[in-house]
Every structure is written in C-alpha cells, then in structure tokens.
C-alpha positions in Angstrom: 0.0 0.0 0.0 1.4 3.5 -1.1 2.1 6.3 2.1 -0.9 8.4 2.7 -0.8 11.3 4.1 -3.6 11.0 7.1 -6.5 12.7 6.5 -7.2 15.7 8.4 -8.5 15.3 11.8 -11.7 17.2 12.6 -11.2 19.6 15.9 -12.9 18.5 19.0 -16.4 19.9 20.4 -14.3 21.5 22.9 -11.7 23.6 20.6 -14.8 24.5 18.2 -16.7 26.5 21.0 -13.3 27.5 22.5 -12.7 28.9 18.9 -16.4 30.4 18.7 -16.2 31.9 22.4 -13.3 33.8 21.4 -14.0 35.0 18.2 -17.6 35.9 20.0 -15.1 38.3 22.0 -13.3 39.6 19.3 -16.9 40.7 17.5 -17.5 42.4 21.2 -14.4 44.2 21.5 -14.7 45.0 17.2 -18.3 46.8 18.1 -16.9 48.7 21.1 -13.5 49.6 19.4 -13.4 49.1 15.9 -17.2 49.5 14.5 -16.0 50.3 11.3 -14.2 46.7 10.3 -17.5 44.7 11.1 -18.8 45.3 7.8 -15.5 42.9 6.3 -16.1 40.6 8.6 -19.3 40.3 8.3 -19.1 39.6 4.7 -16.0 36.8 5.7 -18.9 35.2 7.7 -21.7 35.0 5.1 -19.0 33.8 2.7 -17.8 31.4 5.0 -21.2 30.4 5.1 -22.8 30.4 1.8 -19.6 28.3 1.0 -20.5 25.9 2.8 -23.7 25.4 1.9 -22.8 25.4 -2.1 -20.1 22.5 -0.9 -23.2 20.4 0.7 -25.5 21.4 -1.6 -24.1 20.3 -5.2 -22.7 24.0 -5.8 -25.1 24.8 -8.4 -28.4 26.6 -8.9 -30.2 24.3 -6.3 -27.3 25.3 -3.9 -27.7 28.9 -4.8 -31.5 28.6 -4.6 -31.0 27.2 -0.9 -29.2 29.7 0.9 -31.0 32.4 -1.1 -34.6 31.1 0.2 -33.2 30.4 3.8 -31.8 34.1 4.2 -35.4 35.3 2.9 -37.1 33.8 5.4 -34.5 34.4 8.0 -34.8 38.0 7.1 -39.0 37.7 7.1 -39.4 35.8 10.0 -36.7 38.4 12.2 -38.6 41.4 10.4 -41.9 40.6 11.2 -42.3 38.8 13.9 -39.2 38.3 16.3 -38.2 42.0 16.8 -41.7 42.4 18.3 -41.5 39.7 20.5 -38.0 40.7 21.3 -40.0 44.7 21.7 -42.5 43.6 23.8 -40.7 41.1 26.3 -40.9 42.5 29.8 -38.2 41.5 30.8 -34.7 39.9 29.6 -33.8 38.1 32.8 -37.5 36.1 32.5 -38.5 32.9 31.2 -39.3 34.9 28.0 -36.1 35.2 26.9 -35.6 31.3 26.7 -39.3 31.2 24.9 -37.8 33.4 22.7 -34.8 31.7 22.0 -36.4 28.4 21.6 -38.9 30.2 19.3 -36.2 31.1 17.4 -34.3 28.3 17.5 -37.1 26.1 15.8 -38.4 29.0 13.4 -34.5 28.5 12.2 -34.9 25.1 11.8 -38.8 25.0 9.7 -36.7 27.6 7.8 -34.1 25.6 6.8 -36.6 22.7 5.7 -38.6 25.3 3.9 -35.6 26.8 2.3 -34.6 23.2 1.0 -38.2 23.1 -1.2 -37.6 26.6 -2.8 -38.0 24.8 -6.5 -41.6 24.2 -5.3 -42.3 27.7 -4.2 -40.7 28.8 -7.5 -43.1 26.4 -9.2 -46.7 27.0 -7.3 -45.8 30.8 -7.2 -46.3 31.7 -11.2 -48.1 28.2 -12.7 -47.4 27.1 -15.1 -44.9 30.0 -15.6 -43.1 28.7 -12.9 -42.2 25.6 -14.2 -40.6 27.5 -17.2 -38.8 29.5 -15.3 -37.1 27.3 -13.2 -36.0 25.2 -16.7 -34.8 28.2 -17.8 -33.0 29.1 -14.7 -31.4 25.5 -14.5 -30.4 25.7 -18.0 -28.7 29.3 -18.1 -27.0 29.5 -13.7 -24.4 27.0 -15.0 -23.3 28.8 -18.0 -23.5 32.6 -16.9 -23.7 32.2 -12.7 -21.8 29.4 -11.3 -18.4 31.1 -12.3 -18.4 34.4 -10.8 -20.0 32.8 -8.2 -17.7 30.3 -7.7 -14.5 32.6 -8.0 -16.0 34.9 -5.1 -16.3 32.1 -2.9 -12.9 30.6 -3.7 -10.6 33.3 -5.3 -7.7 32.2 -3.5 -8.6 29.6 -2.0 -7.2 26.0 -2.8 -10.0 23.9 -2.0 -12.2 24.9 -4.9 -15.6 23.2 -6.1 
C-alpha cells in the first residue's frame, strides 16, 4: 500500500466552542472599538457560510436557490415577527427570553426545511410560468452564474468546487 498522508482530523467539540467563544469576544471588543471593520467581517462570515452550503448542496443553482430562500425567510421571519417579540418582552432576565430563543431556534430550523423546497415555491408561485422559469434558470445558472460565483467564494482559495 502507497504512504498516505492522514487525513485531516476534525477539531474537538471542545476547541470549536473555545474557537467560537473567542471570536464571539473579538466581534465584542470589534463593536466597542473598531465598529467600522465589522462590515468585512461580516461579509467573511456569510462567505464562509454560503460556501458551505454550495459545498453540501451540489454547488449549483439548487445550492444557490438554498441559501437564497433560507436568508429570505430568515430576514422575514426576524422582520416581522421576532423583533416584536423581542419589543415587547418584559423582561430579559425572565422565562421569556428562553421562549424566545427556543422560538427562534425552531423557526430556524422549519426555515431551513422550507428553504430546502424553494424549487416548489418557485413552481406554485407563477403556474405554469413557474415551471418554465425554473427550466430556464437551471439551464442558463451553469453557464452565466456558477463562475463568478464560484471565484468569489474561492478566489484564493485552494479547496475549490
């Protein structure tokens, strides 16, 4: 058997919220200090993010189409309903707050299922127009999309699609 280089070693539950605790403090002390680098990193983090879900996804239009319909009803669901909640809670040291997060928690989660079907939102929203247009779109994304899209999420980066 040829020498393999092992493969590499996923970090421990431990290091990962280590790793998240302290760049948690770093986005703290960032807001206090430095207010004006929050936009870059914030952009690093949706990157970061929508990478990974083209990677698990297929990294094509139906990978596109998922993040794209999760952050809409993300952005619904915080606009219309959980900033009045948040509003009109009494009190942040009550049981509220955990209702809220668990509220949120699981509105995250039907999200994410609901984000996964956006081909038959697509589809029911315009019949039969729909249907067209999402033949269309899965015909032309690969051709005039999926490069620029791909070079912004891996322009130098070694671990392309």
């Amino acid at each position: 058997m040829p020498d393999s280089e092992p493969a590499e070693k996923k970090p421990t539950l431990a290091k990962r919220v280590r790793a998240r605790a302290r760049a948690l403090g770093e986005l703290g002390s960032d807001a206090v200090n430095q207010p004006r680098v929050l936009p870059a990193k914030a952009h690093g983090w949706f990157r970061d993010w929508f990478r990974t879900v083209w990677r698990l996804r297929g990294g094509g239009l139906y990978a596109c189409g998922v993040a794209l319909a999760f952050l809409f009803f993300e952005i619904r669901e915080f606009i219309l309903e959980d900033i009045g909640q948040f509003i009109a809670m009494g009190s942040i040291f009550s049981g509220e707050l955990i209702r809220f997060a668990i509220s949120f928690v699981i509105d995250t989660f039907i999200n994410s299922i609901k984000a996964l079907l956006w081909p038959a939102y697509v589809v029911g929203l315009w019949p039969p127009y729909g249907v067209i247009a999402l033949g269309v779109a899965f015909f032309l994304f690969p051709r005039y999309l999926k490069k620029p899209i791909e070079h912004w999420l891996f322009d130098g980066d070694s671990g392309s699609a």
